[in-house]
C-alpha positions in Angstrom: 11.4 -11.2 9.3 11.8 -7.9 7.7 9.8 -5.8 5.4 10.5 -5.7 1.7 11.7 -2.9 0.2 8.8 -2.0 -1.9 8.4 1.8 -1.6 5.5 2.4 -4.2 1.7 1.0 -4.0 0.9 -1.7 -5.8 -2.1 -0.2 -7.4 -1.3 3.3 -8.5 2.1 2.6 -8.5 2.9 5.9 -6.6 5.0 6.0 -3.6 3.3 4.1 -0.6 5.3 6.4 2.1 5.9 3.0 3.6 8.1 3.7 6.6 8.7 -0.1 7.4 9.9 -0.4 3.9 12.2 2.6 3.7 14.0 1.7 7.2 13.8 -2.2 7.0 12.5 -2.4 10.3 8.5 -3.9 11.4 9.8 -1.0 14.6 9.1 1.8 12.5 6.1 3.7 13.1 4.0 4.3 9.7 0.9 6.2 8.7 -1.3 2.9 7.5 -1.4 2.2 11.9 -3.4 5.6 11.9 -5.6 5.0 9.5 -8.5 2.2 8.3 -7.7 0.6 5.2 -10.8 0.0 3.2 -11.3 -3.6 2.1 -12.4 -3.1 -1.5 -8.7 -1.2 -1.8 -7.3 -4.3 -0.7 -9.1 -6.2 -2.8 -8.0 -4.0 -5.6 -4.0 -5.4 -5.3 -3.4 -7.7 -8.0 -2.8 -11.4 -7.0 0.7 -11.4 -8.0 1.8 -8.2 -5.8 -0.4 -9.2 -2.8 2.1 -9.4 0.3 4.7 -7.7 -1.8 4.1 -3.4 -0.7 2.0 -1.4 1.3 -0.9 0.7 -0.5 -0.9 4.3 -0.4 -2.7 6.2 1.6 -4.8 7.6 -1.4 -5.4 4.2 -2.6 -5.7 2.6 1.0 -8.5 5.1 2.1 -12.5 5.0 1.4 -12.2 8.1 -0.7 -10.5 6.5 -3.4 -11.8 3.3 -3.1 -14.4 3.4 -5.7 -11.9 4.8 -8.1 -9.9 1.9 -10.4 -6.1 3.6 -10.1 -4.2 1.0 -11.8 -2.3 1.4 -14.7 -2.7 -0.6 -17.9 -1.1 -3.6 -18.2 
């Protein structure tokens, strides 16, 4: 299995930094192993786009957690 090539968050739409995604390789080390990813954030993901790309780290983190990000729709 490889990762999908989804470079930007799925909430913000910014770019996730995903280095999985950018190299097609699990192998690659990426910033998301270094940090905790706040459950509300995750919760945040539309249904349709769960499993599809990596957060950011702005919209992964506590900090932004509270903070809706997503654009209209």
């Amino acid at each position: 299995m490889e990762p999908l090539p989804n470079l930007h968050c799925p909430v913000c739409g910014e770019p996730n930094a995903c280095a999985p995604a950018a190299s097609g390789s699990f192998d690659t080390p990426c910033w998301c192993t270094e940090v905790v990813i706040d459950p509300d954030a995750l919760a945040k993901i539309p249904e349709h786009l769960r499993q599809q790309a990596c957060l950011c780290k702005r919209c992964a983190t506590k900090e932004s957690a509270n903070v809706d990000t997503r654009p209209d729709q």
